[in-house]
C-alpha positions as CSV (number, residue, x, y, z in Angstrom):
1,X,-15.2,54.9,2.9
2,X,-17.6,57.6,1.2
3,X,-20.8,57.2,3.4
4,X,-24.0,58.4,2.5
5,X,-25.5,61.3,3.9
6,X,-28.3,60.5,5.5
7,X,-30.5,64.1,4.9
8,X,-31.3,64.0,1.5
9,X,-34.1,66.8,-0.1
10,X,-36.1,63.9,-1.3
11,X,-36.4,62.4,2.0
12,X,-36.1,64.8,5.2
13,X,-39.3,64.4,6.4
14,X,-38.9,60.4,6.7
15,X,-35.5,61.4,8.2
16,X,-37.3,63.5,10.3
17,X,-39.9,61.2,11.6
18,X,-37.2,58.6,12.4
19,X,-35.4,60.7,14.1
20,X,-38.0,62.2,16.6
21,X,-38.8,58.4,17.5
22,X,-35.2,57.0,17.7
23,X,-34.4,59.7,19.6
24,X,-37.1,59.5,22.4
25,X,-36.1,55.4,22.5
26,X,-32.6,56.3,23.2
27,X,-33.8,57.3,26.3
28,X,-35.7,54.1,27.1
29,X,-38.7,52.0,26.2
30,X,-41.8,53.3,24.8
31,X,-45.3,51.9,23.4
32,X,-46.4,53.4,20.4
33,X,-49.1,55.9,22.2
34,X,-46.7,56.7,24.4
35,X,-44.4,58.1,21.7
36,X,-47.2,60.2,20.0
37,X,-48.2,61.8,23.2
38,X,-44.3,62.6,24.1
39,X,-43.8,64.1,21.2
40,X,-46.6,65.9,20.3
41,X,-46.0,66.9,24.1
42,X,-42.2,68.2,23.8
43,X,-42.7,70.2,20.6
44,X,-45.8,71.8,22.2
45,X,-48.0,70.1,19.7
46,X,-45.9,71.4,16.5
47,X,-45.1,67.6,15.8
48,X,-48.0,65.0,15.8
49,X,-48.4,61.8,15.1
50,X,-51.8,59.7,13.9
51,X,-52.0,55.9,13.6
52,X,-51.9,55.9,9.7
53,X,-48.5,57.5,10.3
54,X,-46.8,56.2,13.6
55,X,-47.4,52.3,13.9
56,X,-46.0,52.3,9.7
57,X,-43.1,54.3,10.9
58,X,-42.6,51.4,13.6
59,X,-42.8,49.0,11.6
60,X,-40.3,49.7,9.4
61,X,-38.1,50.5,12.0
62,X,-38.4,47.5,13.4
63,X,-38.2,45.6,9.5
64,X,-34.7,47.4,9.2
65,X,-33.7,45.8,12.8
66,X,-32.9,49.9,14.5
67,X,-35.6,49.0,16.9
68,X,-37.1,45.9,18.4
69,X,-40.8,45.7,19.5
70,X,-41.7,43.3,22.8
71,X,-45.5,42.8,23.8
72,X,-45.9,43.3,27.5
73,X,-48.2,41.9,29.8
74,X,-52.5,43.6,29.4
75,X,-53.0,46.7,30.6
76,X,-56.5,47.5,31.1
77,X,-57.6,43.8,29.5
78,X,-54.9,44.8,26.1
79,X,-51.4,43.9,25.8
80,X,-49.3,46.4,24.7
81,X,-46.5,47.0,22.5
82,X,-43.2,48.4,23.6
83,X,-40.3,49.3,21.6
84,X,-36.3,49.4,22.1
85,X,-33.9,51.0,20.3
86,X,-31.6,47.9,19.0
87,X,-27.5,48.2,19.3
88,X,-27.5,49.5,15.4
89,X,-30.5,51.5,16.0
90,X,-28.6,53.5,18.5
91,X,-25.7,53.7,16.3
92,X,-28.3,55.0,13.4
93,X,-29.5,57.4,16.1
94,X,-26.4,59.1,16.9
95,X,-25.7,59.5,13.4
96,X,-28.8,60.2,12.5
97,X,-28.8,63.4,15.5
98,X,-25.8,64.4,14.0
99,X,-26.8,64.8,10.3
100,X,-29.8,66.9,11.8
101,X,-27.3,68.9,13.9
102,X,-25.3,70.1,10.7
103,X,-28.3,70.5,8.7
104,X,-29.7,73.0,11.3
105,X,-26.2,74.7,11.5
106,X,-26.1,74.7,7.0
107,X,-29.9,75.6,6.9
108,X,-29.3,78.6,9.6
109,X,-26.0,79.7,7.8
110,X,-28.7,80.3,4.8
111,X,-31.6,82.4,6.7
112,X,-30.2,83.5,9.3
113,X,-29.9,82.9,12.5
114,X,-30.2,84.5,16.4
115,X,-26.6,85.9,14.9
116,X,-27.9,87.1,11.6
């Protein structure tokens, strides 16, 4: 079975996006905000996230059944969203972490790397 690559010119920074957000759910549950702040946080504020961009991102996730979102009880007078990586959207993370991985090790090959 010829399977589609999933890192694809035309769409790398979706690919991108989903993978900075699947990736933080793999390692457990996370509101919305809470993804933002993490990433923004890990990449030392090279990757950020705004509403207009994040909660659309979810959503689709969540549409295409990689991630499932479950309201929690009210925090401060709000309830709040959390979301889970589903059992396909780990399988789509994995694979989606491992197209990145050879993309990097392609891309490098090109300009150059710590070896170059």
């Amino acid at each position: 079975m010829n399977i589609r690559p999933l890192l694809e010119p035309q769409n790398l920074s979706k690919s991108l996006n989903e993978a900075l957000i699947l990736s933080l759910l793999a390692g457990g549950p996370r509101h919305g905000y809470q993804l933002a702040l993490e990433i923004e946080e890990r990449s030392e504020g090279f990757f950020r996230f705004n509403h207009g961009t994040l909660y659309p991102i979810l959503h689709k996730l969540e549409k295409d059944g990689l991630i499932e979102g479950r309201w929690s009880g009210e925090d401060r007078g709000r309830k709040r969203k959390s979301y889970v990586l589903t059992r396909k959207g780990a399988s789509y993370e994995r694979r989606l972490r491992g197209e990145w991985n050879g993309f990097m090790d392609r891309l490098l090959a090109v300009i150059g790397g710590e070896d170059a």
